[in-house]
C-alpha positions in Angstrom: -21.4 28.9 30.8 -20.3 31.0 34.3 -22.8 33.1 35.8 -20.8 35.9 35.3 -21.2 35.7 31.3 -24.3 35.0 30.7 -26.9 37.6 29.5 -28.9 39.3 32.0 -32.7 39.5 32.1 -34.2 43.0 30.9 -35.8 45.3 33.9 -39.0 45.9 33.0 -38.7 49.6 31.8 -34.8 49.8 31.3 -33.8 48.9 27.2 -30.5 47.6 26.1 -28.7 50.0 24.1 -28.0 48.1 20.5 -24.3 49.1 21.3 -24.4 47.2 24.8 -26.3 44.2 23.4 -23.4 44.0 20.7 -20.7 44.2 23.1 -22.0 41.3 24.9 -22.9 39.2 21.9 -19.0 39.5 21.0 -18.7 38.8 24.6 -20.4 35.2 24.2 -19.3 34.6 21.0 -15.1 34.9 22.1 -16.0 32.9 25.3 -17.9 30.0 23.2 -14.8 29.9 20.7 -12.4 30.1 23.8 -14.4 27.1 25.1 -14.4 25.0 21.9 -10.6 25.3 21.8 -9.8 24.5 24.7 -12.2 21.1 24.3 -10.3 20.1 21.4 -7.3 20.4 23.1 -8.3 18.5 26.2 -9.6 15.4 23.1 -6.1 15.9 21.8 -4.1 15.2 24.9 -6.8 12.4 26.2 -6.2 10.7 22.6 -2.1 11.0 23.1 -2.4 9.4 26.5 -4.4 6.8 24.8 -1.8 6.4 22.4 1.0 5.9 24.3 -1.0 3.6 27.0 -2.1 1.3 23.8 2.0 1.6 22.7 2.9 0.6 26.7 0.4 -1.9 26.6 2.5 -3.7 23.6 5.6 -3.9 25.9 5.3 -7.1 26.8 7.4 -9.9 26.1 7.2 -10.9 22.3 8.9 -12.8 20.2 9.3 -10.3 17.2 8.7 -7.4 19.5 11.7 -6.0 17.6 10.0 -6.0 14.5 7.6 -3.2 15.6 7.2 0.4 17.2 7.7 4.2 17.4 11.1 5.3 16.4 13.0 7.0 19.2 13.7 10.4 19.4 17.3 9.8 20.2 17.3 7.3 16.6 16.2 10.3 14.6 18.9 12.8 16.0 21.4 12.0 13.1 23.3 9.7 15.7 26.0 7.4 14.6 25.2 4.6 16.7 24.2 1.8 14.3 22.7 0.2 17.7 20.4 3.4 19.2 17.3 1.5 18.8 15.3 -1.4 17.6 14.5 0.9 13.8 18.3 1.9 13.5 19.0 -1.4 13.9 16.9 -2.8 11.4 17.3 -0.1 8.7 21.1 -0.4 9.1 22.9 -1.0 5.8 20.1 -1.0 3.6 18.7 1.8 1.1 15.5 3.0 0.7 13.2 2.4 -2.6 10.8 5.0 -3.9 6.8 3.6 -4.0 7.2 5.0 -7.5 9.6 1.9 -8.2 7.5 -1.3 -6.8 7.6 -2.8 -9.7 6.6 -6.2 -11.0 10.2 -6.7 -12.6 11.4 -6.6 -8.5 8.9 -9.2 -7.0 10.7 -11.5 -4.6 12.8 -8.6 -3.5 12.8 -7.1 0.0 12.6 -3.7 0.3 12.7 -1.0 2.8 10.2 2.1 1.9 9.1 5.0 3.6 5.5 6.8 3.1 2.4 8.1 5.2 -0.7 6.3 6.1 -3.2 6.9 3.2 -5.5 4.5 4.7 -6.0 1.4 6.3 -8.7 -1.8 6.9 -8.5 -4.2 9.5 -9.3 -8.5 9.5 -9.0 -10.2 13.0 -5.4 -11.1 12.1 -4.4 -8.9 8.9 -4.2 -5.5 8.5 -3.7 -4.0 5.3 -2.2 -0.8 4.9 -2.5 1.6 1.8 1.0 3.3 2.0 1.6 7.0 0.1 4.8 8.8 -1.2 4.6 11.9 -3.5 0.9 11.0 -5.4 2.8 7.1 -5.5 0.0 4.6 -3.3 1.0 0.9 -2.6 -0.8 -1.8 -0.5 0.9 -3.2 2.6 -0.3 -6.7 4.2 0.9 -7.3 7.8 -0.3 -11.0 8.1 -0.2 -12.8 11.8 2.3 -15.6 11.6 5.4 -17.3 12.7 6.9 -17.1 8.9 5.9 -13.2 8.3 7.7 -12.4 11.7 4.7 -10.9 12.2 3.1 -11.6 16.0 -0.8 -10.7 17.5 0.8 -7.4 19.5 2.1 -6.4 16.2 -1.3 -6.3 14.7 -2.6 -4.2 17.7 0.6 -2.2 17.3 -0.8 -1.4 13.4 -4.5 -1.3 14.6 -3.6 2.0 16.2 -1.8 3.9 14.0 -3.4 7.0 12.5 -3.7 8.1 8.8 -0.6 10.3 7.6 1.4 9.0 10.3 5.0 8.6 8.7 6.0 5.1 8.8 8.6 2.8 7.6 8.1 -0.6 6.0 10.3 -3.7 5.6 8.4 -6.3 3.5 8.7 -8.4 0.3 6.9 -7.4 -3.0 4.9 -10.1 -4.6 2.7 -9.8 -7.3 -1.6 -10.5 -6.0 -3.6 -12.7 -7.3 -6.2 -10.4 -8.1 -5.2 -6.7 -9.4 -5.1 -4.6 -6.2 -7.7 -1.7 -6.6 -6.9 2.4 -5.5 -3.2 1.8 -6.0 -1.1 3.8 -8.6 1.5 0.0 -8.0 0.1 -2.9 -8.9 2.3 -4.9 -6.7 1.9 -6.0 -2.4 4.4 -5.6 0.0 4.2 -9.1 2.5 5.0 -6.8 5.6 7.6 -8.4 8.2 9.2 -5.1 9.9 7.1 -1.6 10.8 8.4 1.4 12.6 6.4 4.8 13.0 8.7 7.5 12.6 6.2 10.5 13.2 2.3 9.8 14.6 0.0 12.3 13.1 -3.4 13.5 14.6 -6.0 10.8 15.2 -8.4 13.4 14.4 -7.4 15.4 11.3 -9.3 18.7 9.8 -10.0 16.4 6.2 -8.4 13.4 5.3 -6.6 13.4 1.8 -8.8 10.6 0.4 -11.9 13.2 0.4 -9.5 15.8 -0.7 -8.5 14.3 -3.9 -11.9 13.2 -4.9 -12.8 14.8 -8.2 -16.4 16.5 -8.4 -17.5 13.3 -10.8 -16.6 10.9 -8.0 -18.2 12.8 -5.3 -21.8 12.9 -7.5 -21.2 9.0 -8.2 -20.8 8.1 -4.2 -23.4 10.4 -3.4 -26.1 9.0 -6.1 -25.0 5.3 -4.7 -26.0 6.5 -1.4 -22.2 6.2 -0.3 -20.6 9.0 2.3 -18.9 11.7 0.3 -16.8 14.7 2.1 -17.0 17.6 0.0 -13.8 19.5 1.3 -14.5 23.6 0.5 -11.5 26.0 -0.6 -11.5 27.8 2.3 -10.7 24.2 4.4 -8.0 23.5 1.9 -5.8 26.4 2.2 -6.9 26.9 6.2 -4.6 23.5 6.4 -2.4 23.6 3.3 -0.1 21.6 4.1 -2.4 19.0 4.1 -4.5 19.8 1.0 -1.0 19.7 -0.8 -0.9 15.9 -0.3 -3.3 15.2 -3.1 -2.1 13.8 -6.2 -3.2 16.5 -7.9 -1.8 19.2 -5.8 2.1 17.7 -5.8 1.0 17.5 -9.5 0.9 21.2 -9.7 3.5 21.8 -7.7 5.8 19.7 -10.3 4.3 21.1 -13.2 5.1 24.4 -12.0 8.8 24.1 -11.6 8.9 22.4 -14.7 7.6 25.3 -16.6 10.0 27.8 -15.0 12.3 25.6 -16.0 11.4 25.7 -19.8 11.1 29.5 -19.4 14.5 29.4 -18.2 16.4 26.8 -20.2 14.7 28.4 -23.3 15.5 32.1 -22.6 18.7 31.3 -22.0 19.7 29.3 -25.1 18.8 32.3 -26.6 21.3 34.6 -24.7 19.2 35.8 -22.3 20.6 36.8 -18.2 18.5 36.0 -15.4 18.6 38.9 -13.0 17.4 39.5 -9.9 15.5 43.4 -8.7 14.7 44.5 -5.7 11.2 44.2 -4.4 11.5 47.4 -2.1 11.5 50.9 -4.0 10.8 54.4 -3.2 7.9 55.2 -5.6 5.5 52.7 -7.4 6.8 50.5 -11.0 3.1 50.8 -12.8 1.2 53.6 -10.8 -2.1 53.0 -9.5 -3.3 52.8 -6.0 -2.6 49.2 -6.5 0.9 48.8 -4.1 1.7 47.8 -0.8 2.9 51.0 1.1 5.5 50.1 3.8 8.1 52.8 6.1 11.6 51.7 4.7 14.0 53.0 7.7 12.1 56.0 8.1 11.3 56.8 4.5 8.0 56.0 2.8 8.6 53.2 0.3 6.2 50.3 -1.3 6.9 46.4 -2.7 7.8 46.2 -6.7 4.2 45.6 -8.4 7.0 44.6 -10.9 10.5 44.3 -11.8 9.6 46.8 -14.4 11.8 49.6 -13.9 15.1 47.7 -13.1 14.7 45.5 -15.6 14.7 48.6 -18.1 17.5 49.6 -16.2 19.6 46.9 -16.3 19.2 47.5 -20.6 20.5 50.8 -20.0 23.5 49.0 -18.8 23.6 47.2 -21.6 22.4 44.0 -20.3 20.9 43.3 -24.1 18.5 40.6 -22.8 17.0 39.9 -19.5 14.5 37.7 -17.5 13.6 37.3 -14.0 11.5 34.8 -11.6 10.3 36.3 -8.2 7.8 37.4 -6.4 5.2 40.3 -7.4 2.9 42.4 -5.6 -0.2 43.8 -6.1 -2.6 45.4 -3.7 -5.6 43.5 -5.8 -8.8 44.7 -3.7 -10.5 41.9 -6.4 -11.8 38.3 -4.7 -11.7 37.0 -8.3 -11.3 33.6 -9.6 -7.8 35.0 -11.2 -6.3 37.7 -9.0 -3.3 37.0 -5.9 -1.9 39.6 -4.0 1.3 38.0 -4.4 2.4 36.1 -7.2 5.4 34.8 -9.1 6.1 37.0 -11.9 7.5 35.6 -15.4 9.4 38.7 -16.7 11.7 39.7 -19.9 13.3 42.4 -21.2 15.2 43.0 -24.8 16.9 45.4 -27.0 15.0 46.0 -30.1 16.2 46.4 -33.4 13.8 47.8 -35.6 9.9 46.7 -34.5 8.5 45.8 -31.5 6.8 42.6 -33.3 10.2 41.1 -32.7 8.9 40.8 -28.7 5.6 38.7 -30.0 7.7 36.8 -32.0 10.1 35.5 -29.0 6.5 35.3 -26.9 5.0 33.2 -29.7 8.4 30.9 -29.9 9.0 31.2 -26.0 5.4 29.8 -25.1 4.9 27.2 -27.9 7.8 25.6 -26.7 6.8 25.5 -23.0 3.5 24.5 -24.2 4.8 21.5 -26.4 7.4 20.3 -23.7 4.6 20.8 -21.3 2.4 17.8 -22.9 5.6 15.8 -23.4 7.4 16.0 -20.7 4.6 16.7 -17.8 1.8 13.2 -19.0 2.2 11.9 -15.4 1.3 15.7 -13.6 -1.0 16.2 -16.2 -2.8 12.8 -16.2 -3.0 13.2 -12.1 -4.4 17.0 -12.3 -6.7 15.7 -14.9 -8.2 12.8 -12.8 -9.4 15.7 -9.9 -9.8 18.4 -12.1 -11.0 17.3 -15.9 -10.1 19.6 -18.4 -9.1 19.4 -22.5 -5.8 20.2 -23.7 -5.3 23.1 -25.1 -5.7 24.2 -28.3 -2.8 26.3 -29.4 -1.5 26.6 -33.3 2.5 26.3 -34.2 2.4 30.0 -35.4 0.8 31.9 -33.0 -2.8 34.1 -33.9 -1.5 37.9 -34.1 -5.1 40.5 -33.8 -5.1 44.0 -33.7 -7.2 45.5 -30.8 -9.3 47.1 -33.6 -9.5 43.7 -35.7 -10.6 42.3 -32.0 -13.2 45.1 -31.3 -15.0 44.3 -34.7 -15.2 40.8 -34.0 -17.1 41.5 -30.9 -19.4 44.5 -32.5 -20.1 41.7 -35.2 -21.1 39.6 -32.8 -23.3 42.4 -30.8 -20.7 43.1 -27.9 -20.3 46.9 -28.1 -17.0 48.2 -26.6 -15.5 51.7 -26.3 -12.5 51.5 -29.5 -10.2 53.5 -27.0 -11.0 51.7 -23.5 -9.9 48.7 -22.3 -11.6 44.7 -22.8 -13.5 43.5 -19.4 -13.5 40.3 -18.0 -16.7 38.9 -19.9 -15.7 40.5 -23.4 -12.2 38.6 -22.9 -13.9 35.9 -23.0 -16.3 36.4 -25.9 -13.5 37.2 -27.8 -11.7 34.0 -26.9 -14.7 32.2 -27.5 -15.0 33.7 -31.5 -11.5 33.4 -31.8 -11.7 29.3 -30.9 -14.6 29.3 -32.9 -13.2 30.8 -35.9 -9.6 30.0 -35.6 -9.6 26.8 -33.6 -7.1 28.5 -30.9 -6.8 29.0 -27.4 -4.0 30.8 -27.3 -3.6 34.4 -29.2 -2.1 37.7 -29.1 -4.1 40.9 -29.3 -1.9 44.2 -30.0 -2.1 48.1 -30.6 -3.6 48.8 -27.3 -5.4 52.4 -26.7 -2.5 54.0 -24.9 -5.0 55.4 -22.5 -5.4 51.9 -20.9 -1.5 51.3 -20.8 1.7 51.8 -18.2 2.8 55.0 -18.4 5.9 54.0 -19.9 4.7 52.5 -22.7 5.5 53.3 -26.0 2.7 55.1 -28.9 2.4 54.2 -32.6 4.1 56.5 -34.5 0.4 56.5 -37.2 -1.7 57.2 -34.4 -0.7 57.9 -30.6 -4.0 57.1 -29.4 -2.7 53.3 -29.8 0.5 51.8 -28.3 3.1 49.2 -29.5 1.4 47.2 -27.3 0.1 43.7 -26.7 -2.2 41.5 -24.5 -1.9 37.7 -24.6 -4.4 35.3 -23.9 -5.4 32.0 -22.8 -8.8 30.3 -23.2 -10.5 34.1 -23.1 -8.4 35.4 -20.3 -5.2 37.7 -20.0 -2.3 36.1 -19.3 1.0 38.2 -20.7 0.9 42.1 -21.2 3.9 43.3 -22.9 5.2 46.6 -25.4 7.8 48.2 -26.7 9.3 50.9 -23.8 9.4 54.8 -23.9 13.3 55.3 -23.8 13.5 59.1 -24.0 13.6 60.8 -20.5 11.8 63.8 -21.3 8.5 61.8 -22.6 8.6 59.3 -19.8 8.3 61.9 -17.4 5.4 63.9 -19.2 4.0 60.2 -18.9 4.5 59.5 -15.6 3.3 63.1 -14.4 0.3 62.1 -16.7 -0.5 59.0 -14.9 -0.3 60.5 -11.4 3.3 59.5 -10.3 5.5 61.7 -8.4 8.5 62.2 -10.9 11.1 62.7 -7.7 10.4 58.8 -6.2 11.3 56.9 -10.1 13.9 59.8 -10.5 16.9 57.2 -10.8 14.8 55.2 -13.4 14.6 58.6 -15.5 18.1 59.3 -15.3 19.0 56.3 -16.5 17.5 57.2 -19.9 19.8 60.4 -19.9 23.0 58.6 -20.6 22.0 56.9 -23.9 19.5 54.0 -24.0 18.8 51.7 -26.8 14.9 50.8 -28.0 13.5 47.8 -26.2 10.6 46.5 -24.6 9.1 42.9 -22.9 6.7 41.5 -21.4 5.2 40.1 -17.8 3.5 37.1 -17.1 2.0 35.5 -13.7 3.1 31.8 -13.0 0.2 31.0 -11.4 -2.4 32.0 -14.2 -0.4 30.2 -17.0 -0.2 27.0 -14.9 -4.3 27.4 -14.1 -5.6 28.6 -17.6 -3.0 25.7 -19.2 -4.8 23.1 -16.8 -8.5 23.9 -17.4 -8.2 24.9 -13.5 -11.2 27.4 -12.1 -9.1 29.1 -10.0 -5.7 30.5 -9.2 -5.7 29.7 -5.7 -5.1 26.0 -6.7 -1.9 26.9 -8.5 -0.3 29.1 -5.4 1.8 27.2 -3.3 0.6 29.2 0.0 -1.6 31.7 -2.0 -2.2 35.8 -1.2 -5.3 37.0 -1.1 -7.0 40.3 -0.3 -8.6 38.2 2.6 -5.4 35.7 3.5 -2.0 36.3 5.3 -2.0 32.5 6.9 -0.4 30.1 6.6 
């Protein structure tokens, strides 16, 4: 540390004001975080000049010397030349096969994939290299001899390379003698040409292997005395794109575009139009103090905590049925296991004829369906999430539970949970609830309606026997919240006593009023988030997991 930096002995007599001594201890601690980057850096650039002396080191003459080595720059520039390099030579005319497709049925064949470093071991004259492509593994052998094509600089060449380098492989599949262990292909590929397209890090922040350890296998290596890496949350999403290498991450991932997917395909057969709202309005879609304010070109506006108003609008003009998929904001102060501050919002609107229990019954079809294509379409995704993150399916009946909220406050006063008849449910007497409701109706999956309106949207509709309850409904997932939906106030004159009611400026949602004033049909929906169906579904213990770059009170990067 400089002279000039470091703390300076008290005078006798003279104290350190608790403001100065602070200053300075930020002082040291920016100067020791300055210094740790800038060692890191100086490891990273002496570990690319070792690189690339090892890789000049390999220049020499050799026999098969084209059979090995980093991919130019120039080769990877889309170029036409079939002759830029030694790799555009040797990939010329041939196509690519998936890991997901080694395959006994195609031993004998050769074939040309591409994949990271998972991991690697090394013998004095064999390297073998576990190769990975989306959650696929599959073991490469590079074996010194004239017949493989494969010569001693070659080995040195794959001695170097670091996990989750990108590499390509030209090679043979055979089938091993003895079943190949930590693969998800149970064949070898007899290596006889490598090429590095892209080196990765020597060092990395966690390598995927400890990643994708489940908590079971971490307990078992640690009771057998084995090294285990435990890689925290924070870690994870710190290097996401990493952390999204796991099996069970691109597991998610998948599942999650399969279920919007099912939400779509389904809605749709059922005449349904996918809309799109905007996310920037004047005044607020629920109320609250829960939005993101913003200056819109010199106006004050906020992001759509919902497509709620537009999506009422666009039944106004006579849209009939709508749903939309985007993005939702909430200005959650909550570091819960279940909140974002962004998150991809499953929404729906509809006419209504005569009741709003027609919008549970599309819910109940809508989500049994997703649910049953889920398990047999998704066994891969769910059998990989599963492996890291052991859960039980869920429990769900073909004709979905319907309670009351009374019917669900008696269960829990039967049960000794006391809860205000005209407030709202908590996090902990969700759960109790879901827990009697498994336990009595072997579900996971209910709906709970008639709401106090006190605890709903301002624009939600009362019960014509008692307006202290709505023609509302919650719906829940093994004892949490996942769907809140009701039938719509459609009468300008109440909506506005209602918004005035819940704090709202009329004048900023004055063009969603109006739109009431030209004739509007009865209709309601519902919202749900994407990310707390996909965790609840999976047993997972929090949302984070299910957010592709999640949004937290505490996370704007990356």
């Amino acid at each position: 540390m400089s002279q000039e930096h470091q703390i300076q002995p008290e005078v006798p007599g003279e104290k350190i004001s608790k403001k100065a001594a602070k200053k300075e201890a930020a002082k040291l601690e920016k100067l020791r975080r300055r210094q740790e980057q800038e060692k890191l850096r100086s490891r990273q650039e002496q570990e690319e000049a070792t690189r690339k002396t090892a890789s000049k080191s390999l220049e020499e003459d050799d026999e098969f010397s084209s059979n090995y080595g980093d991919v130019t720059l120039n080769e990877l520039q889309s170029t036409e030349d079939p002759k830029a390099g030694i790799w555009r030579e040797a990939v010329e005319g041939k196509r690519w096969t998936e890991v997901s497709n080694l395959v006994e049925e195609i031993a004998g064949s050769e074939v040309l994939i591409r994949g990271r470093v998972h991991t690697y071991r090394v013998q004095p004259s064999k390297v073998f290299v576990i190769l990975r492509k989306n959650g696929s593994t599959v073991q490469c052998v590079a074996k010194q001899s004239e017949e493989t094509n494969v010569s001693v600089n070659m080995i040195k060449y794959l001695k170097q390379l670091s996990c989750e380098s990108m590499v390509d492989v030209i090679g043979v599949v055979v089938l091993p003698k003895d079943p190949v262990k930590g693969t998800t292909q149970q064949v070898e590929i007899q290596v006889r040409k490598l090429y590095c397209v892209n080196k990765s890090l020597t060092r990395l922040p966690f390598s995927v292997e400890d990643a994708a350890r489940s908590e079971v296998d971490i307990k078992k290596y640690l009771e057998t005395g084995r090294r285990a890496v435990r890689v925290n949350q924070d870690t994870r999403l710190n290097h996401r794109v990493i952390d999204l290498r796991t099996p069970a991450n691109q597991a998610i991932v998948a599942l999650k575009s399969k279920l919007v997917n099912f939400f779509s395909e389904n809605l749709l057969s059922k005449d349904f139009v996918n809309i799109f709202t905007p996310k920037l309005l004047a005044g607020s879609s629920e109320g609250g103090s829960a939005v993101f304010r913003l200056e819109y070109q010199g106006q004050p506006a906020c992001l759509a905590q919902s497509p709620q108003l537009h999506k009422q609008m666009a039944i106004c003009g006579d849209l009939r049925r709508v749903f939309e998929i985007g993005p939702v904001f909430r200005a959650e102060k909550s570091f819960s296991h279940r909140h974002l501050c962004e998150f991809v919002g499953l929404d729906v609107e509809m006419e209504i004829d005569k009741h709003y229990s027609e919008i549970m019954d599309l819910v109940d079809e809508l989500f049994v369906s997703i649910f049953t294509s889920l398990n047999r379409k998704c066994k891969k995704e769910l059998e990989a999430i599963g492996k890291q993150y052991p859960f039980q399916p869920l429990k769900f009946l073909e004709k979905t539970l319907r309670l009351t909220f009374e019917e669900g406050v008696q269960m829990l006063k039967e049960a000794g949970v006391e809860i205000d008849p005209l407030g709202d449910l908590n996090t902990e007497s969700e759960r109790k609830l879901g827990q009697l409701v498994l336990e009595k109706y072997n579900t996971e999956f209910y709906i709970l309606h008639r709401f106090p309106t006190a605890v709903r949207p301002f624009y939600t509709m009362t019960c014509v026997d008692n307006p202290l309850y709505s023609n509302s409904f919650d719906v829940f997932i093994r004892g949490e919240e996942i769907i809140s939906g009701a039938q719509r106030i459609h009468t300008p004159e109440l909506l506005e006593q209602r918004a005035r009611e819940h704090g709202i400026d009329v004048k900023t949602i004055s063009t969603y009023i109006d739109s009431f004033r030209y004739g509007a049909p009865p209709h309601g929906g519902f919202g749900a988030g994407l990310e707390r169906v996909v965790m609840l579904f999976c047993g997972l213990n929090n949302i984070r997991k299910t957010s592709l770059f999640p949004r937290d009170p505490q996370r704007l990067a990356p």
